[in-house]
N, C-alpha and C positions, 0 to 999 in steps of 0.2 A: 288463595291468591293465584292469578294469573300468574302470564311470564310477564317479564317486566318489560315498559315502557321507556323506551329511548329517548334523550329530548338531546338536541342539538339547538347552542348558539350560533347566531352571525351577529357580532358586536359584544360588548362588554363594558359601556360606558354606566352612565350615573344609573338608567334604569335597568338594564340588563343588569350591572352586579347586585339592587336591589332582589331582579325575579330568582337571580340563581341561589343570592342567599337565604332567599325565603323558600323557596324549593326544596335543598337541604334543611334548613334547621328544621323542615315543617314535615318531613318525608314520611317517619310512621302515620301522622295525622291523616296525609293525604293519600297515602295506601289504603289506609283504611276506608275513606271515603270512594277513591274509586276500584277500589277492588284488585289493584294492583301496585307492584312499586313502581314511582317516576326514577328512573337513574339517570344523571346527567352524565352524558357519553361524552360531548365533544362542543369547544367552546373555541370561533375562527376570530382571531383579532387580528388587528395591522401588527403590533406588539407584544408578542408572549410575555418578553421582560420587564412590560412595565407594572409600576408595583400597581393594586388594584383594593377595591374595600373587602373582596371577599375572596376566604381561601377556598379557591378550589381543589377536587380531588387528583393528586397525581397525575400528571400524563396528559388532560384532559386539554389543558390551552394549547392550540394551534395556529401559526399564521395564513394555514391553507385551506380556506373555504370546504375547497372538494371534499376535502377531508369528514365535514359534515354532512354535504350534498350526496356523498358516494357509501358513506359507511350504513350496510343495512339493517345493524343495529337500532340506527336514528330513525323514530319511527315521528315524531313532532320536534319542526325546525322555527325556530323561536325568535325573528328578523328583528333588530333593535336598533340597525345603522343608521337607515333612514337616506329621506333623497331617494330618488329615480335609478341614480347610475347601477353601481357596483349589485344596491339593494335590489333595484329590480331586478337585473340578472340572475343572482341567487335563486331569488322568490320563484321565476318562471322554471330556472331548471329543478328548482325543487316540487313546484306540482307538475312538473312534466315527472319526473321522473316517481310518483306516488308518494312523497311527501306530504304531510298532514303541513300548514303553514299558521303559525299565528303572526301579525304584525301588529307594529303602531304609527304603521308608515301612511299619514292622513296624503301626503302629495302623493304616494304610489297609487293608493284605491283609488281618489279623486281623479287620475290624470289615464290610469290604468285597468280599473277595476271592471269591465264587461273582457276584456282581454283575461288577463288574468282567473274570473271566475271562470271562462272556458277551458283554459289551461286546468285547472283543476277538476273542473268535469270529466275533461279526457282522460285526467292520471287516475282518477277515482281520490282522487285526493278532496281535503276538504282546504277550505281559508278562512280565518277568520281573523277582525279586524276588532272588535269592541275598543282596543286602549287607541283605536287613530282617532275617535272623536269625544270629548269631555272627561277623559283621564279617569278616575273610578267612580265616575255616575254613568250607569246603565242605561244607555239610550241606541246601539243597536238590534241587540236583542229583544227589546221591546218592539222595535218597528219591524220584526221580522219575527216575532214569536208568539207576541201579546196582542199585538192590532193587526194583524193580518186580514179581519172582517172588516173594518173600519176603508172608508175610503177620507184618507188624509187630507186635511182640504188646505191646512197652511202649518209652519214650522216658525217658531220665534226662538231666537236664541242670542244669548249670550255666551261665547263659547271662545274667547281667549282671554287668557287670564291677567296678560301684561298690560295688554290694552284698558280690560276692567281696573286694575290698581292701578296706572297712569289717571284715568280719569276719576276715582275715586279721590283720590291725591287732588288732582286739579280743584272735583267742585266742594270737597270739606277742608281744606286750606288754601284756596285760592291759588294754587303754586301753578306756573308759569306748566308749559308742555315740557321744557326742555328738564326742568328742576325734576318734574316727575318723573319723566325717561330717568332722568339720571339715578334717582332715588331706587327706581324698582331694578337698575342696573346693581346699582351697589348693595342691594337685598337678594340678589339673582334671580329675581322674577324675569327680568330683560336680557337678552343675550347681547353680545358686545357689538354686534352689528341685528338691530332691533329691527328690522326694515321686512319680514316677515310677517312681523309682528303690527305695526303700527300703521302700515300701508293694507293691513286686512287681510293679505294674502292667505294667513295661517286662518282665520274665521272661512276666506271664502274655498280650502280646501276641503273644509268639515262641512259647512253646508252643502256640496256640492254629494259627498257622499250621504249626508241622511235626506236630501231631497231625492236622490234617483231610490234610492230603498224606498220611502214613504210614493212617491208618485208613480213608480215603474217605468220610470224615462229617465235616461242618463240625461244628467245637469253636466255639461263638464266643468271643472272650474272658471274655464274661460268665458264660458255664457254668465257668471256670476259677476253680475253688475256691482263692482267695488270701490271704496271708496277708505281711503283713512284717516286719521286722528291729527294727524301734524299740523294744521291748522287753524284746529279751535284755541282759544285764548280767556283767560279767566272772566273775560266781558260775560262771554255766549253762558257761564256759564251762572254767572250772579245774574244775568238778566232772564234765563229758564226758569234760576229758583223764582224770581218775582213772579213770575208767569203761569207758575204752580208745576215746573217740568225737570226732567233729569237728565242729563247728555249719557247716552250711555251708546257703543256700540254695539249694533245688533244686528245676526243677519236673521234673514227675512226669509222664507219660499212658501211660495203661496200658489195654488194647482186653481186654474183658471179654464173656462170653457176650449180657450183657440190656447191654452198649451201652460208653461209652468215660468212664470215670474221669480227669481231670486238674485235677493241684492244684500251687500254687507256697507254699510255705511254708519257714521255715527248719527243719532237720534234724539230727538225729543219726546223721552215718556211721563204721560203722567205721572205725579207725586203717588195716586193711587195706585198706580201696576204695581203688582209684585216686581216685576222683572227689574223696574228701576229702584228697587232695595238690594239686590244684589249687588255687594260691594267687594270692594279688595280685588283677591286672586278667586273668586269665587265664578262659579258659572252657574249656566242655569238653561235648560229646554223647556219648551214647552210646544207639544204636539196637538193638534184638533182634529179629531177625528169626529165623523156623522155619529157613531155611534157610541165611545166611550167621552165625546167631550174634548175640552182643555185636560188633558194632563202637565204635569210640571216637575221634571227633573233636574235637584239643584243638589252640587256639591262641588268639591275640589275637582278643577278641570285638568289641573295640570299636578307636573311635580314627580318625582320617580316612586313614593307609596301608590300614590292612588293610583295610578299608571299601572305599577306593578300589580295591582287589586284587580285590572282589567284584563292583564294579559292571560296571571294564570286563571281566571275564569274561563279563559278560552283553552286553556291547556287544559284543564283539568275536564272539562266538556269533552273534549274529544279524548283524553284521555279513561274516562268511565264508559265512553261506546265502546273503544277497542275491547276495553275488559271486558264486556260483556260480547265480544265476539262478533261483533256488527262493526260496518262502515257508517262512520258519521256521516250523516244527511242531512243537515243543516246546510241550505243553500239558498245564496239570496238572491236567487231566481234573474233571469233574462232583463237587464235594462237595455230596454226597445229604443231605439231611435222613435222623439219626439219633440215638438217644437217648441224651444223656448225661449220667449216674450225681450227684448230689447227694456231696460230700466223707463225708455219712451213711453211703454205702455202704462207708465204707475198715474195713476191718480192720488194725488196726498195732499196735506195740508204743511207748509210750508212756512219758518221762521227765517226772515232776512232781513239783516243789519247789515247798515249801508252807512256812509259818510256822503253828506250833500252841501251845500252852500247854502248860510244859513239868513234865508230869504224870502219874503212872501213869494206866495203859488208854488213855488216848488213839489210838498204835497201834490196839490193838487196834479202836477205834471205828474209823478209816480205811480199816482191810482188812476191815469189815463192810460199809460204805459202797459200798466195790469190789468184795467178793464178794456183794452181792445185785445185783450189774448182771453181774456174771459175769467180773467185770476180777481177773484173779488177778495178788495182785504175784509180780515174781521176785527182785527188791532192795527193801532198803530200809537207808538210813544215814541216823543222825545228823547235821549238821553246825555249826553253830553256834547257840549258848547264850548267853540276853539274861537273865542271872541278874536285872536290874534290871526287867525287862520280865515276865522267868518267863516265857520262848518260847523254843523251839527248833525249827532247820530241819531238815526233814526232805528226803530225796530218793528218790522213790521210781522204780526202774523195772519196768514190768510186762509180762507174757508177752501175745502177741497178745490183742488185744482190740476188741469194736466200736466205732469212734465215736460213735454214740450213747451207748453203755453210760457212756462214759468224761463226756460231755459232761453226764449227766444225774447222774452224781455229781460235778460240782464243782456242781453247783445246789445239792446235798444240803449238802455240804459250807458252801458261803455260808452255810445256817444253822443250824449249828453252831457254840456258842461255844468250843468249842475250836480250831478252824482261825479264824483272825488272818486271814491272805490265803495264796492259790492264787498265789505269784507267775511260776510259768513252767510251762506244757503244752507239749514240742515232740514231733511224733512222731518214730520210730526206723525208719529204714528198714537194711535186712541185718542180721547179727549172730544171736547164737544166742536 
């Protein structure tokens, strides 16, 4: 054996008291594996005294950060807070100052990460992120280890888990948006202010990070054309099944000639894609590359096991170079400023259910509407009749078309009084 490896916390919540317990109880195992012992030196919470799931060693909890940033003992700092603020700070003085970093901070990399990989370059420090995106399925390591030959041509993913069980919930029980919120609330799949979660934010921080790894141009989150879930409703979702389709949210990056395309939005997938079997809290990637193909990585995206399966993957990496006397050099390379594409640019094929007045021509006025934008439909059904009202819903799907095209006729449509309301746009991805 070497001497021994230092690891310092910043946090101690539900995943962090996971990684540390499993740290200890696992320690001859993982000695053994990387050639040296992991000892937990120092562990920075807002609250020493609060009670916790796991005992730590003597001495070890502190309320003062520095404590772990300064002591040179700690040679891998183990960031679990999360958020920008407090977390950032840490993270920079910690590869500033030669600090080895692992996170699972998807908003830090997403918002921060060409910053940040520099800061680490300079301290000779390394960072590593695997648990910020799909919890213990292995997807950055792969686009930075496995496919590095491959030029990445698109990214499909399912990749929050609250959102997946909300709509799971909705299209095999018919249950309303709120019922389901509520359900995977009182199951703690949803956090008490879900609004992360269900407005995309959390999908479009994870995309943004595996599309600048796969493309080599920083996405920031903010170019990720987003969209969320609060307003689909049990219709969209028995009139997909008729249709042969699944509502599932999914984000999207796709590397295009004039620059890189990525959107998170909820969808219509074939019955036959894999992706739209993925159900519950489950996730699922899936990378295309020129030269290995579709690959498909699916398992538990979230949750403090599979999370904790990520992080020390990353500890224990950089914990076996140390042993063997080397600096970790795992580096995920320069994301170059490059241009990416406005959701404008999408060409898709497009389901919209509307409420009209339920009256000859009508039709006919709605496929004028669409064919002077050039939006040719390829269905259209009936489906229900508000005799008292004199409306009926319509459901149309149409053959590839621009988004603009499509955007600029529901303006049209607003003022027309024959369309009542535009109640659901979702686009269609696969399918004929």
């Amino acid at each position: 054996m070497t001497r021994e490896i230092g690891i310092g916390f910043l946090g101690m919540g539900n995943v962090g008291s996971v990684v540390a317990a499993t740290l200890l109880e696992r320690a001859d195992e993982f000695a053994a594996r990387v050639g040296a012992p992991l000892v937990l030196r120092r562990v920075a919470v807002k609250n020493p005294a609060k009670p916790r799931d796991v005992e730590l060693p003597p001495g070890v909890l502190t309320d003062a950060a520095d404590e772990v940033l300064t002591d040179p003992a700690v040679d891998i700092v183990v960031e679990v807070i999360g958020g920008q603020g407090d977390a950032g700070d840490y993270v920079r003085r910690a590869l500033a100052g030669g600090k080895h970093v692992v996170t699972a901070n998807k908003e830090l990399i997403a918002k921060a990460g060409p910053e940040l990989f520099a800061l680490a370059r300079e301290g000779g420090a390394a960072l590593r992120f695997e648990p910020s995106v799909g919890g213990g399925i292995p997807v950055i390591s792969p686009l930075l280890r496995d496919l590095p030959a491959n030029r990445v041509q698109a990214i499909r993913a399912i990749i929050n888990g609250t959102t997946n069980y909300i709509l799971t919930s909705m299209a095999q029980r018919g249950e309303s948006f709120e019922d389901a919120l509520a359900e995977a609330q009182a199951l703690g799949y949803a956090e008490p202010d879900p609004t992360n979660d269900v407005d995309g934010h959390d999908a479009a921080f994870k995309l943004s990070i595996m599309a600048s790894l796969a493309f080599g141009t920083h996405v920031p989150s903010t170019a990720v054309a987003t969209e969320g879930i609060r307003s689909l409703t049990p219709q969209d979702f028995q009139y997909a099944r008729e249709l042969g389709y699944v509502i599932k949210l999914v984000a999207i990056a796709e590397r295009r000639d004039d620059g890189v395309l990525a959107r998170v939005h909820p969808t219509l997938l074939p019955d036959s894609e894999p992706l739209a079997h993925i159900d519950g809290v489950q996730n699922a990637v899936q990378i295309r590359g020129d030269l290995a193909g579709t690959l498909t990585f699916q398992g538990a995206g979230a949750g403090a096991a599979p999370t904790t399966s990520a992080v020390l993957a990353d500890v224990l990496d950089i914990a076996r170079t140390l042993a063997a006397g080397a600096a970790p050099a795992w580096d995920p390379g320069d994301w170059r400023s490059g241009e990416t594409l406005p959701v404008d640019a999408l060409e898709t094929r497009y389901y919209l259910r509307m409420t009209v007045v339920d009256q000859p021509g009508v039709l006919a006025q709605i496929a004028r509407v669409l064919g002077d934008g050039s939006v040719s439909i390829a269905a259209v059904q009936q489906k229900e009749t508000d005799a008292e009202q004199g409306t009926a819903e319509l459901v149309i799907m149409t053959h590839a078309a621009r988004e603009l095209a499509v955007a600029s006729a529901l303006v049209t449509f607003e003022g027309l009084d024959e369309v009542r309301e535009v109640n659901a746009l979702l686009r269609v991805e696969g399918g004929a």
